[in-house]
C-alpha positions in Angstrom: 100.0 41.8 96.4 102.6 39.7 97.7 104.4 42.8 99.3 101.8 43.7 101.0 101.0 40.2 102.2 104.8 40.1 103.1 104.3 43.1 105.4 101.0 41.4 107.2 102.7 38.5 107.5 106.1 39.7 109.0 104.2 42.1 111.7 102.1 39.5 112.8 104.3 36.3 112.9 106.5 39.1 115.2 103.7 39.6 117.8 103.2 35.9 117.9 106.7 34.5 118.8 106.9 37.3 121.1 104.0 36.2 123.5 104.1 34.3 126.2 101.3 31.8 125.0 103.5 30.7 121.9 106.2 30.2 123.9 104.4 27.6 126.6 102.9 25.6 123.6 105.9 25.2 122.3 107.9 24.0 125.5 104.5 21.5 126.1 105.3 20.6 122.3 108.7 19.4 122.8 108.0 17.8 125.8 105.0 16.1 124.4 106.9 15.1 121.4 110.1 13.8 123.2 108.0 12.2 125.9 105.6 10.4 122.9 108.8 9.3 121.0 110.5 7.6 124.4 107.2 6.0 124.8 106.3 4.2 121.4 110.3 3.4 121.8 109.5 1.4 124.6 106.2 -0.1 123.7 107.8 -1.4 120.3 110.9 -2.8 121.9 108.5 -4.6 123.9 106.7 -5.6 120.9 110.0 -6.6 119.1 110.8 -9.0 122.4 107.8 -10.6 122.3 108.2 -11.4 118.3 111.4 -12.5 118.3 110.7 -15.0 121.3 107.9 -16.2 119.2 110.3 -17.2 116.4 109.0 -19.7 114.1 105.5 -18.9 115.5 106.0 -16.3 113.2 107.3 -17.7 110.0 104.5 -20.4 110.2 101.8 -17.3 110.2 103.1 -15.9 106.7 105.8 -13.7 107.6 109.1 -13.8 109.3 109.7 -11.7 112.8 112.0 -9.1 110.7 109.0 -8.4 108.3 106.0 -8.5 111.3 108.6 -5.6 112.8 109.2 -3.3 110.2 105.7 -3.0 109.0 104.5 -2.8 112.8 107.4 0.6 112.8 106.6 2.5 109.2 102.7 1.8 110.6 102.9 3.3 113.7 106.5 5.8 114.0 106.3 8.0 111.0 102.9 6.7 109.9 99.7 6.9 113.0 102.4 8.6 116.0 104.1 11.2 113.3 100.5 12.4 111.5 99.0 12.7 115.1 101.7 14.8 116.4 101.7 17.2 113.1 98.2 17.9 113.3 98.4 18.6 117.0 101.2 21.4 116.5 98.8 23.5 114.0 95.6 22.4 116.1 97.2 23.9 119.0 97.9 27.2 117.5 95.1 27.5 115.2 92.7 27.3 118.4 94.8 29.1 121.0 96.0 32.0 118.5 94.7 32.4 115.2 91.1 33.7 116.3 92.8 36.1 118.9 95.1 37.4 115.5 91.7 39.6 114.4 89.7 40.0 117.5 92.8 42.4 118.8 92.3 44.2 115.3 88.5 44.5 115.3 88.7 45.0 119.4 91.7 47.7 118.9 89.8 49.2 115.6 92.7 48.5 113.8 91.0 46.7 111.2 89.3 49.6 109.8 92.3 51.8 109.5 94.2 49.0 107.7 91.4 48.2 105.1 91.5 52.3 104.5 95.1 51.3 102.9 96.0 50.0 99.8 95.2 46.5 101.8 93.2 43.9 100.8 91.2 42.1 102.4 92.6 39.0 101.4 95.8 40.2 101.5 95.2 40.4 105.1 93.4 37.3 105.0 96.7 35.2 103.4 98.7 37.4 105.5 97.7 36.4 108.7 96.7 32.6 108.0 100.9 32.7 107.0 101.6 34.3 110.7 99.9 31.1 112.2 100.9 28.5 109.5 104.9 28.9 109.2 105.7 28.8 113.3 103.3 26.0 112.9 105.2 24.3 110.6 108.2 24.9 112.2 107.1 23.6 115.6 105.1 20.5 113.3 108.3 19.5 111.7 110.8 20.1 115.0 108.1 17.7 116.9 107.5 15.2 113.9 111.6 14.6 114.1 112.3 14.6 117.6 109.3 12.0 118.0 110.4 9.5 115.3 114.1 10.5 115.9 113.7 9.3 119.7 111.7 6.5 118.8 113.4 4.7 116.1 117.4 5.5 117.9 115.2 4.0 121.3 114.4 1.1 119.7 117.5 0.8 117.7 119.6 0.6 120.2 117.5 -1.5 122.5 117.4 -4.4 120.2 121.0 -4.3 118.8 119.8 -3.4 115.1 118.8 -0.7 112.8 114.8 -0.7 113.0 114.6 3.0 111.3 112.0 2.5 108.6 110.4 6.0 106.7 107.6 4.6 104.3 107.8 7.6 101.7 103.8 7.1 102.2 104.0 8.1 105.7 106.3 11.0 105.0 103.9 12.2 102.3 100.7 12.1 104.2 102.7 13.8 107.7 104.9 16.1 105.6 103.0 17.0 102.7 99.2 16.1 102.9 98.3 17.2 106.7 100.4 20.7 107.0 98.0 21.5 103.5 95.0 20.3 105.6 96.3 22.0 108.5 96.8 25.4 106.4 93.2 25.4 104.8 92.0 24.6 108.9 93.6 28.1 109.3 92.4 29.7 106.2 89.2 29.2 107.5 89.4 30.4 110.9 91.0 33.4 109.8 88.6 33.7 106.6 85.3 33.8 109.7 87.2 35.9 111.6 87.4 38.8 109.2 84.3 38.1 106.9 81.9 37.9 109.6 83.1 38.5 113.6 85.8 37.2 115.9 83.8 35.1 117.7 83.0 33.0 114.5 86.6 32.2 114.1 85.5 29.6 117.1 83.4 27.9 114.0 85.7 25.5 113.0 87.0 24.5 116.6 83.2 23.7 117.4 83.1 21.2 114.2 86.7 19.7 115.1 85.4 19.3 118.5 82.5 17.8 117.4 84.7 15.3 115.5 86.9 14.6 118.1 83.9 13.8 120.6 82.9 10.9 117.4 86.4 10.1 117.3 87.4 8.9 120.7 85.0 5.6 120.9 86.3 5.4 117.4 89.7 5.4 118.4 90.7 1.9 119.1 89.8 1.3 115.3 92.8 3.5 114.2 94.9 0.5 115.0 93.2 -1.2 111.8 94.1 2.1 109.7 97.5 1.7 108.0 98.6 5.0 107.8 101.6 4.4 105.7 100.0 3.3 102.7 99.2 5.5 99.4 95.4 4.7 100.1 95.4 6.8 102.7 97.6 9.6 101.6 95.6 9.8 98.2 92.2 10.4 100.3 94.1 13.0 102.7 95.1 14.7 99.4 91.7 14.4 97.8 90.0 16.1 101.2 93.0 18.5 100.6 92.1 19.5 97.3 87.9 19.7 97.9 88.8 21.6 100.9 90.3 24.0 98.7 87.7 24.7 96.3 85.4 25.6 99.1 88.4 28.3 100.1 88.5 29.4 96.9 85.2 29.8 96.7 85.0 31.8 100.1 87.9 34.1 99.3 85.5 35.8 96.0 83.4 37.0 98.6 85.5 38.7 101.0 85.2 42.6 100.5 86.9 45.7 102.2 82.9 46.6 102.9 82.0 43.3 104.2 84.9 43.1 106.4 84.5 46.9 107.6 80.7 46.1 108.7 81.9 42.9 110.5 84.4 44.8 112.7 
């Protein structure tokens, strides 16, 4: 099983880095990433100004201005800024190209001749959700460290101290906890794809959409969310695990006949 999954997985992850579309994503990635980390640089040294002219403003509130900084960096660097920015990597990819990965088979009539192979159908399935995932991952990380790189040497150096803080919460949840959110995202788009026809692989961008249109007036609340707490990572890893079952689920019912009717 795992051979064959290899061999899905190496032909298709091929085809994807050689297009021209992975290739703009991830130039706009970079940018977006270096441009994101120069900004939050700037808008903390800002912050860090205004707390250390505060001075014993500070102290009298409960904390002193070293303490008020380093949570207001772990909270927003590689917690809020650093989950964002992984999620957008696979987000990116999972919308522009992992629906396109089976509507070229079934289009082609590729699929057919591959499921009259030894080949699975979930063999395919893991194979191609693996073609979208690693580059993903490999673009999610890249971006994650250039963004808190740039952000934590920006406002390192503009303050004249060390202000790198990496809450081993915040790495968790961005590290760990989102790329497995992430990969079932892409298990599932692939999973509609084959199991019923390309054009449902646009099922779960309509309820991310959806999500994101209730998310936006939301927004200004994520600035009560501390995203570098265990709190938060344990519920990322609980949706992580339901989210699972339900693939688990899905994957019993994916058939060589069932794909073959849906091509």
């Amino acid at each position: 099983m795992m051979k064959r999954t290899a061999v899905v997985y190496q032909r298709d992850s091929g085809r994807l880095l050689k297009t021209g579309a992975f290739r703009i994503l991830a130039g706009i990635h970079a940018a977006l990433s270096l441009g994101a980390g120069i900004g939050i640089g700037i808008a903390l040294t800002r912050l860090h100004n205004r707390i250390a002219g505060a001075g014993p403003a500070f102290g009298a509130a409960g904390g002193s201005a070293e303490e008020v900084m380093r949570e207001a960096v772990g909270a927003i660097v590689p917690g809020m800024a650093g989950i964002l920015e992984v999620s957008l990597a696979y987000l990116v990819l999972c919308w522009v190209l992992a629906g396109p990965l089976m509507t070229e088979e079934k289009a082609s009539g590729t699929l057919v001749s591959l499921l009259a192979t030894p080949l699975r159908p979930r063999e395919l399935w893991l194979g191609k959700s693996a073609a979208v995932f690693v580059p993903g991952t490999v673009l999610a990380f890249a971006g994650y460290l250039l963004l808190v790189g740039v952000a934590e040497a920006w406002l390192s150096i503009a303050t004249g101290s060390v202000q790198i803080v990496l809450p081993p919460q915040a790495l968790i949840t961005a590290l760990v906890a989102t790329p497995l959110l992430m990969l079932e995202l892409i298990l599932l788009t692939i999973w509609c794809a084959i199991a019923l026809s390309p054009d449902a692989a646009v099922i779960p961008s309509l309820f991310l959409g959806f999500a994101i249109m209730i998310g936006v007036p939301l927004g200004p609340q994520l600035w009560n969310v501390r995203f570098d707490t265990w709190s938060v990572t344990l519920v990322l890893l609980g949706v992580v695990a339901l989210f699972g079952v339900v693939l688990w689920a899905l994957s019993w019912s994916l058939r060589k006949e069932r794909a073959i009717r849906s091509a």
